[in-house]
C-alpha positions in Angstrom: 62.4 -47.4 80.7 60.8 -47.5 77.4 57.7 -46.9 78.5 58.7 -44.0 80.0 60.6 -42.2 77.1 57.1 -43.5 74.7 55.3 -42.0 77.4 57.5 -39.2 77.6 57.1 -38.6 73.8 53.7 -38.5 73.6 53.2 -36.2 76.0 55.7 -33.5 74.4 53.4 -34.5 71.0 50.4 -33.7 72.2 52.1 -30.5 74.1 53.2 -29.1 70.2 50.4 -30.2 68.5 48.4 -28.6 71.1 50.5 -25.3 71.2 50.1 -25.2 66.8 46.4 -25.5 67.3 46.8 -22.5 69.4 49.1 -20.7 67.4 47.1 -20.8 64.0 43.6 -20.7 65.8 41.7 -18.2 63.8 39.1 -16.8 65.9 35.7 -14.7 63.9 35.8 -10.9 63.7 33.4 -8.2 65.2 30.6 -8.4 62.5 29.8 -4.5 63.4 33.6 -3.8 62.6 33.2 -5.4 59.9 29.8 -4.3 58.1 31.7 -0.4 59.0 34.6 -1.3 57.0 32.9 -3.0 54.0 29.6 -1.8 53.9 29.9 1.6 52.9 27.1 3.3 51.3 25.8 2.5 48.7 25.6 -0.7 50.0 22.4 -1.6 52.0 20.8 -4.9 53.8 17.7 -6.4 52.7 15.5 -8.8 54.8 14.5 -11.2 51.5 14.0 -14.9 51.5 14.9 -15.2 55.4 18.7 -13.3 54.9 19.7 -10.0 55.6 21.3 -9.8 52.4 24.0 -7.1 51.7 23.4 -5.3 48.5 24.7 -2.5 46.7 23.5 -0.5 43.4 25.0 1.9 41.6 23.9 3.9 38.5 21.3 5.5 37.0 17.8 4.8 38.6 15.3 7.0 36.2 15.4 7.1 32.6 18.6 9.1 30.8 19.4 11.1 29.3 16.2 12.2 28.3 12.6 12.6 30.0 9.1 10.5 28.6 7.0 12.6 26.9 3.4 13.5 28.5 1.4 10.3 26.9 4.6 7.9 28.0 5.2 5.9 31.2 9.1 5.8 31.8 11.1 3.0 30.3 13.4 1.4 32.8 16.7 1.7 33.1 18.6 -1.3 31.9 20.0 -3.0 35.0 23.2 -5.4 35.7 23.3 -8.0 38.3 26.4 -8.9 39.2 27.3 -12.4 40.7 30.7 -13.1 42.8 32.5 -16.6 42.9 33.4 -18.7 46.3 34.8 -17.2 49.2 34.8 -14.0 47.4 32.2 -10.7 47.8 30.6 -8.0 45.5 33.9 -6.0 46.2 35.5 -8.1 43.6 33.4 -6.5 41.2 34.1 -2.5 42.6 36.4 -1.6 39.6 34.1 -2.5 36.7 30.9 -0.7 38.6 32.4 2.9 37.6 32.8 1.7 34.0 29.7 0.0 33.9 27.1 2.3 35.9 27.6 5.2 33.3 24.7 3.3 31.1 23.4 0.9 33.1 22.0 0.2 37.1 25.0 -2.2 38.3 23.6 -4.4 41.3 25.6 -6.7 42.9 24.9 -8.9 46.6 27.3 -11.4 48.9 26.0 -14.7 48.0 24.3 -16.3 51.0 27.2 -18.0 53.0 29.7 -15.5 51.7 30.6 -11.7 52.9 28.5 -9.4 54.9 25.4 -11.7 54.1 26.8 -14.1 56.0 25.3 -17.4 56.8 22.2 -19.3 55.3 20.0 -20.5 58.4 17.9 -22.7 55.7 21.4 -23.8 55.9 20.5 -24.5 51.7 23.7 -23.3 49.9 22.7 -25.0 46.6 22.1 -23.5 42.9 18.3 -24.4 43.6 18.3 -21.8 46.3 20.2 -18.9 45.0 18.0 -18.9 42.2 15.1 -18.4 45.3 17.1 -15.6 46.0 18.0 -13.9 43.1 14.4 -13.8 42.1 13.3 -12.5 45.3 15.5 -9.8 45.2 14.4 -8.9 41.5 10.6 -9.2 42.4 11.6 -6.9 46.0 13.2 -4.1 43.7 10.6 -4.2 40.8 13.2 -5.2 38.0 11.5 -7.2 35.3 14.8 -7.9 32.9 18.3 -7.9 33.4 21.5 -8.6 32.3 23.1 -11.0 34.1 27.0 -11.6 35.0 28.6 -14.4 37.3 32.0 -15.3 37.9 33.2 -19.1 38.8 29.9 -20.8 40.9 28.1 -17.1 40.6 28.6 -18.2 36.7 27.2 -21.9 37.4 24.6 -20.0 39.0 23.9 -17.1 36.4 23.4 -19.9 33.6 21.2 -22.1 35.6 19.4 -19.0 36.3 19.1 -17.8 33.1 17.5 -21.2 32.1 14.9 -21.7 34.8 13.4 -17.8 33.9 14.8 -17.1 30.4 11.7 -14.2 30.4 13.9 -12.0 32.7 17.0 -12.5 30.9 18.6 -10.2 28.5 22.0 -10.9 27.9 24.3 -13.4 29.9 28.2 -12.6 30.6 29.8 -15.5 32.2 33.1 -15.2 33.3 35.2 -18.8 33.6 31.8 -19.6 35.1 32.1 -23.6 36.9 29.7 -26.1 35.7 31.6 -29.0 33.7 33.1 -31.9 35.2 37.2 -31.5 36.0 38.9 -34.7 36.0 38.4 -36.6 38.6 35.2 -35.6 39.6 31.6 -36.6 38.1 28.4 -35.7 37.9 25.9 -36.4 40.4 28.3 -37.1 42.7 28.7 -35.4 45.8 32.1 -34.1 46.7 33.8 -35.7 49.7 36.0 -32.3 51.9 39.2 -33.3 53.0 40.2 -32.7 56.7 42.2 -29.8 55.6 39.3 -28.1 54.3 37.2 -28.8 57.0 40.2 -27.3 59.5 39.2 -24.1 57.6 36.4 -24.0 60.2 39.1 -23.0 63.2 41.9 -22.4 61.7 42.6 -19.4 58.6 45.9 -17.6 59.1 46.4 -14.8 56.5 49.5 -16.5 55.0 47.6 -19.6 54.4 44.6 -17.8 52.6 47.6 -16.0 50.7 48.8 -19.6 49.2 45.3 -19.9 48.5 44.4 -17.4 46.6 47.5 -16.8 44.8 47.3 -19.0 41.7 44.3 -17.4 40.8 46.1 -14.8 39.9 48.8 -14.9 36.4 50.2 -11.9 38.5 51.5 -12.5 41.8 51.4 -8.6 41.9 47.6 -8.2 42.0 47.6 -9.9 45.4 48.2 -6.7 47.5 48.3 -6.6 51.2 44.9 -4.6 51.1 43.3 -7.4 48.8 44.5 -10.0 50.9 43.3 -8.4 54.3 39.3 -7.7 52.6 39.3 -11.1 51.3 40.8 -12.6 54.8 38.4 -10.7 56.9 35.1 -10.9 55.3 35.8 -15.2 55.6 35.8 -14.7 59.1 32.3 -12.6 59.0 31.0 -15.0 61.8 29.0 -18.2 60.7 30.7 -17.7 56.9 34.0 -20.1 57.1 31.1 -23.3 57.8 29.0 -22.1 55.4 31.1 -22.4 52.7 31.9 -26.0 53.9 28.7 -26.5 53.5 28.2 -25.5 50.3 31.0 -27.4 48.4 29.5 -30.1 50.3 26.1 -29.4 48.6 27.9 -28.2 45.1 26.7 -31.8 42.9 27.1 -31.1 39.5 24.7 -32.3 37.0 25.4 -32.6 33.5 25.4 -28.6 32.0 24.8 -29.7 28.2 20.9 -29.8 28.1 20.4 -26.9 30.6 22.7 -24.4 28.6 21.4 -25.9 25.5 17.9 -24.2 26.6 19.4 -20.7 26.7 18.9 -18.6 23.7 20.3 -15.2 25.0 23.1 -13.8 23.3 26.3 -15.0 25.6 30.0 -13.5 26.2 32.5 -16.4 27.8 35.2 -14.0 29.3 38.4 -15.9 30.1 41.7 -15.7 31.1 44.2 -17.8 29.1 46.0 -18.3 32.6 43.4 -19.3 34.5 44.6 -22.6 37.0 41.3 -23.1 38.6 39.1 -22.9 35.6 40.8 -23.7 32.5 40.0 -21.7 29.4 39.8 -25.2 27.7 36.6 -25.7 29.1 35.2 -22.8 27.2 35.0 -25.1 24.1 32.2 -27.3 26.0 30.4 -24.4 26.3 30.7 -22.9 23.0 29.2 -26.1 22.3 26.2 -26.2 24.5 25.3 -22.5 24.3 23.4 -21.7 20.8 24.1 -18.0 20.9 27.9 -17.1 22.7 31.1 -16.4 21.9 34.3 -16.2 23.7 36.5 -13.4 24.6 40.0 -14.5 25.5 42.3 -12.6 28.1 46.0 -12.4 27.1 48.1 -13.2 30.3 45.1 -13.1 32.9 44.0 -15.9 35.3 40.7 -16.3 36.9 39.7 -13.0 38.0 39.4 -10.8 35.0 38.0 -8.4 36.9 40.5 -8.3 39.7 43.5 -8.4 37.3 42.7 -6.9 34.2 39.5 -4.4 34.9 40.2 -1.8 32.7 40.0 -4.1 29.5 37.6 -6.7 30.8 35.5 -4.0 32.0 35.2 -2.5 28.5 34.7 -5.9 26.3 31.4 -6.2 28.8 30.3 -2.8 28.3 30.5 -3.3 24.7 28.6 -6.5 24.6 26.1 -5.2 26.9 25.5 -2.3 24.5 
């Protein structure tokens, strides 16, 4: 009799756990539905470094306001790059482009593994390789110099850029870029993803992304239903939700100090005093490291200055860049 009911028991287990898998399955979207929903113009694809990688560009393209004289080739026109953080895309940076494209050419891209870019097949998601493509793309659109902005890993990424080609760096705005050690992890190390994380790969309902995403805002308020739903979507571009896997799997930290002690460009640190992924304690080790940068703090903002406060984050970069 009691191997019945265990038997009994397990079966009605396996029925739930079963029916819950089905329930919160999460399958991939239409990528043609999506690249008509987020990739209006400007944005573009470009076939570089073996990705079809979704960039857009806005701004001026010629020299303004006024025209070279007879005996002058035309200066260029000074240009923004623009790199997102994980699981994000280059629509987090869509409020700051109509500030910042009045005096400069503002080009930003979907990381490999992230967005309408979509996945890697090098299947190489590490810093080593986005500077690959970062070049390539610079090198594809003739763009000698830049200024360069990154938020969270697109920061890690801007400042290990930045040091491998310091000759086409200008300025550098990081904004609570990664790169130092939190507690509990080390360097050199690589990460070990938890079976919740690695879940991610079938199943992403809205409401979980929602408790996701949430603390990084001070304001539950800037998480709209519209900003939920782009962010939600373009993680189930197909081939993304592994991708990303794969590259906190591939995300080993190396000791920041010497490589940001290289860079000599003058540096803004833009943080949020709320900010619960990234804490804005962590901009001392960079003051520290960097020879030339200082630190702009955000009253009341978390870790997406740009989503939550874009008006006045938006200005304190245009200033610096000037």
């Amino acid at each position: 009799m009691q191997k019945d009911w265990l038997i009994t028991g397990l079966g009605i287990f396996a029925i739930l756990v079963v029916g819950a898998v089905i329930w919160l399955w999460t399958p991939d979207l239409d990528r043609v539905a999506l690249e008509s929903r987020y990739a209006q113009s400007p944005s573009e694809f470009m076939d570089l470094a073996g990705l079809r990688l979704h960039v857009r560009s806005n701004g001026p393209t010629i020299p303004m306001p006024m025209a070279p004289k007879p005996d002058q080739s035309p200066q260029p026109v000074p240009t923004v790059v623009m790199l997102h953080g994980f699981g994000s895309s280059l629509h987090t940076w869509e409020d700051w482009v109509p500030v910042l494209s009045q005096d400069f050419r503002v080009i930003r891209y979907d990381l490999p593994g992230h967005g309408l870019t979509g996945p890697d097949a090098s299947g190489d998601y590490t810093d080593a390789r986005g500077i690959v493509v970062l070049l390539d793309l610079l090198n594809h659109l003739g763009i000698q110099k830049i200024s360069l902005i990154g938020h969270s890993i697109g920061g890690r990424l801007a400042w290990n850029f930045a040091a491998a080609h310091p000759e086409r760096i200008e300025k550098l705005v990081l904004v609570a870029p990664d790169g130092f050690a939190s507690p509990g992890f080390e360097y050199g190390k690589t990460p070990e993803i938890g079976l919740s994380l690695q879940a991610m790969r079938y199943v992403l309902p809205k409401s979980l992304l929602r408790m996701s995403l949430e603390p990084a805002y001070a304001s539950a308020s800037v998480m709209t239903e519209q900003r939920l739903t782009r962010y939600h979507e373009l993680m189930l571009v197909p081939g993304v939700r592994p991708a990303l896997i794969a590259r906190l799997e591939q995300s080993t930290l190396r000791d920041p100090n010497p490589i940001l002690a290289s860079i000599k460009v003058p540096t803004l640190l833009l943080w949020g005093d709320q900010d619960a992924m990234i804490p804005v304690a962590n901009a001392g080790d960079y003051l520290r490291a960097l020879p030339n940068a200082r630190l702009v703090r955000m009253n009341g903002v978390g870790h997406l200055p740009q989503e939550e406060a874009p008006a006045e984050s938006a200005l304190t970069v245009h200033q610096f860049l000037q």
